[in-house]
N, C-alpha and C positions, 0 to 999 in steps of 0.2 A: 224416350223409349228407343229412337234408332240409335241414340248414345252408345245405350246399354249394348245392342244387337252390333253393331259394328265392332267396340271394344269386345264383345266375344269373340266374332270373327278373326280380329289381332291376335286373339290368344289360341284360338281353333290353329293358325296359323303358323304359328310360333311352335306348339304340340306337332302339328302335323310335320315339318322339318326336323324336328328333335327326333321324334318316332322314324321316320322313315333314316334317317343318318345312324340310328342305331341297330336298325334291320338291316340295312347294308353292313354294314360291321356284322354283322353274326352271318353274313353269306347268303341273306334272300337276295332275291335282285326284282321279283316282279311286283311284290308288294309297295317294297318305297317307291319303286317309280312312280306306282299309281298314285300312292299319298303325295308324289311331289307333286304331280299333273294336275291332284285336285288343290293343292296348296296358291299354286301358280292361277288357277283359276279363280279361288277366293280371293288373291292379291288384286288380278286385274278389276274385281266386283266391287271392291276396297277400294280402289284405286279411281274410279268409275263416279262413285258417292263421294268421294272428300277432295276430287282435285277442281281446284274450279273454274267456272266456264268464262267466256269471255265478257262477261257482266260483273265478274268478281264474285259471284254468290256461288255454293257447292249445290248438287242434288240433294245432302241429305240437308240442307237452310232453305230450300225452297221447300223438299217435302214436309218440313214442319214449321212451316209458313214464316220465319222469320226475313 
């Protein structure tokens, strides 16, 4: 199941820089940023769960107990 929720999150991510790089081009400017802000912040959350620690195991292999 954190499979599934991470692999969203990739894609939450992926959308959310496409979306905000197209709003820029049509001349907003306060909205992408915020989509970039939150984007950046789901990477580091992503980033967080799958890099892994000094034991060689990740957060989300210990959270499901492997």
């Amino acid at each position: 199941m954190l499979d599934a929720a991470l692999s969203l999150m990739m894609l939450a991510l992926i959308a959310l820089i496409g979306g905000a790089f197209i709003l820029f081009r049509r001349g907003e400017r306060k909205r992408p940023a915020l989509m970039l802000v939150m984007a950046a912040v789901m990477l580091v959350n992503l980033m967080i769960w799958t890099l892994p620690t000094p034991g060689g195991k990740t957060l989300a292999a210990e959270a499901q107990g492997k």
